[in-house]
C-alpha positions as CSV (number, residue, x, y, z in Angstrom):
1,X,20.1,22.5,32.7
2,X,23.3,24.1,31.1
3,X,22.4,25.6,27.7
4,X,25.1,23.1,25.9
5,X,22.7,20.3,27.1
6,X,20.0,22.0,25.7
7,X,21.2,22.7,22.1
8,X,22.4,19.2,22.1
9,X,18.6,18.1,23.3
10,X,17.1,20.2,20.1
11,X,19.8,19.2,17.8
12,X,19.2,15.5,18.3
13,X,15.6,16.1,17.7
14,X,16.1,17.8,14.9
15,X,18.1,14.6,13.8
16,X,14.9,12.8,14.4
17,X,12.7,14.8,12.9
18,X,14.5,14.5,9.7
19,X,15.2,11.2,9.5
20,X,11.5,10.6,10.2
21,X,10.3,13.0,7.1
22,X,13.2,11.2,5.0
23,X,11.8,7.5,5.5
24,X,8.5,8.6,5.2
25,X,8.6,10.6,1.9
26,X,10.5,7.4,0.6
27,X,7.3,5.5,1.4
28,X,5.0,7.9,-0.5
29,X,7.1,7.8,-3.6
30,X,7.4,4.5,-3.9
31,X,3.5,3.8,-3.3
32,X,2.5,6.4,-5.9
33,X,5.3,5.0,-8.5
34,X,2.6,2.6,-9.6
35,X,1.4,2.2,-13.4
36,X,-2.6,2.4,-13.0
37,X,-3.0,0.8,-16.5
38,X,-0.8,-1.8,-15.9
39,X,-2.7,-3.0,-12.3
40,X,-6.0,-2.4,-14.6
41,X,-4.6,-5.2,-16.7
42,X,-3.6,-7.6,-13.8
43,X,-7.0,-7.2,-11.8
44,X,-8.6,-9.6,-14.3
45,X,-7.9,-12.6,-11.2
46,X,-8.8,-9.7,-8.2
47,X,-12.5,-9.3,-9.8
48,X,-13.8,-12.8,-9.0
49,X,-13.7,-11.9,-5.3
50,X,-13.2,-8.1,-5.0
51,X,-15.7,-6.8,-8.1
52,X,-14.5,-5.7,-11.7
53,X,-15.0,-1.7,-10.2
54,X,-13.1,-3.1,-7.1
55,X,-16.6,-3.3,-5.1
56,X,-17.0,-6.4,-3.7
57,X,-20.5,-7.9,-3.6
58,X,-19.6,-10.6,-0.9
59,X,-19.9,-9.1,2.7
60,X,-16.4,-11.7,3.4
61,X,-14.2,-9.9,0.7
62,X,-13.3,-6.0,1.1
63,X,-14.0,-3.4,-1.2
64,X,-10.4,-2.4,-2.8
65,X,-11.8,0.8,-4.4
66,X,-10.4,4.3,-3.4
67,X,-7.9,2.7,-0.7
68,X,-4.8,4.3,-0.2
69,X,-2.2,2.5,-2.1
70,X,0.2,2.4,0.9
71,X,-2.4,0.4,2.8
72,X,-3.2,-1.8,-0.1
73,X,0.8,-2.6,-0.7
74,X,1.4,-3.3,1.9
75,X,-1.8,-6.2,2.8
76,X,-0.4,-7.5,-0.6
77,X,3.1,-7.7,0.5
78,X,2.2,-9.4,3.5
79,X,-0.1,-12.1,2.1
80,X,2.6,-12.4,-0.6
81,X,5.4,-12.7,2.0
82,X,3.2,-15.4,4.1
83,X,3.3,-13.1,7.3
84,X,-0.9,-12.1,6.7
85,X,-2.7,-15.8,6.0
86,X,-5.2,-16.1,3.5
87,X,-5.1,-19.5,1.6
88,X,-6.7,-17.8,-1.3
89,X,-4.7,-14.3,-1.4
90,X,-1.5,-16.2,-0.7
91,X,-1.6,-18.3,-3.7
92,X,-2.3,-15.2,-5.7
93,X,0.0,-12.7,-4.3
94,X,3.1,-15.3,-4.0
95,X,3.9,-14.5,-7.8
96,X,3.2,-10.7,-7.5
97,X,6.2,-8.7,-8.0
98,X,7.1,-5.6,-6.2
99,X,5.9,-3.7,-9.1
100,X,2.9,-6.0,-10.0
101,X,1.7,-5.2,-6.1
102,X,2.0,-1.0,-6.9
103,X,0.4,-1.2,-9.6
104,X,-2.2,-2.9,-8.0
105,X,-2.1,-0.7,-5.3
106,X,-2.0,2.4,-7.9
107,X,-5.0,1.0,-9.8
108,X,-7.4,0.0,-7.0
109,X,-6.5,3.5,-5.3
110,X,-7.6,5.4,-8.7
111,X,-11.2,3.8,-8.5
112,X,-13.7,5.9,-6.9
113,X,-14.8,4.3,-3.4
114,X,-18.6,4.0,-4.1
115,X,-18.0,2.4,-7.1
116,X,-19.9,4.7,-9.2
């Protein structure tokens, strides 16, 4: 293999590289951009099913508390969006925002997993 080849090989995965740590960093920003207080305020309708500390009591419905907001946005946006079906979660999440759902997302995440 010529050495031009080569340096052509690394550069492009250098290219790669990049553009991989670019879209992902844009992905953490915008997941922690969430207002906790805010998604505290909007949980009101989440605590029926999920529990007011985000610990469900109902084996059927997760626990939300100490999730990763990136995971949690992105169920959200998918039962808002129609592509994950839940009869219940889509008629909720169909009028959440994009900043209503990372807020959510911030809130739940802020919660401490055990629930204590």
């Amino acid at each position: 293999m010529s050495a031009n080849k080569t340096a052509t090989g690394a550069s492009r995965t250098m290219k790669m590289l990049t553009s991989a740590a670019l879209l992902a960093s844009s992905f953490s920003t915008s997941t922690l951009a969430g207002d906790i207080e805010a998604g505290k305020a909007s949980a009101a309708i989440c605590a029926s099913c999920h529990g007011a500390a985000g610990i469900s009591t109902m084996d059927m419905w997760p626990n939300l508390a100490g999730q990763k907001t990136a995971y949690l946005a992105k169920q959200m946006t998918a039962f808002r969006d129609g592509v994950r079906k839940d009869s219940v979660m889509n008629s909720i999440a169909i009028d959440l925002s994009d900043a209503d759902i990372d807020n959510l997302a911030a809130y739940y995440n802020s919660l401490p997993a055990g629930g204590g």
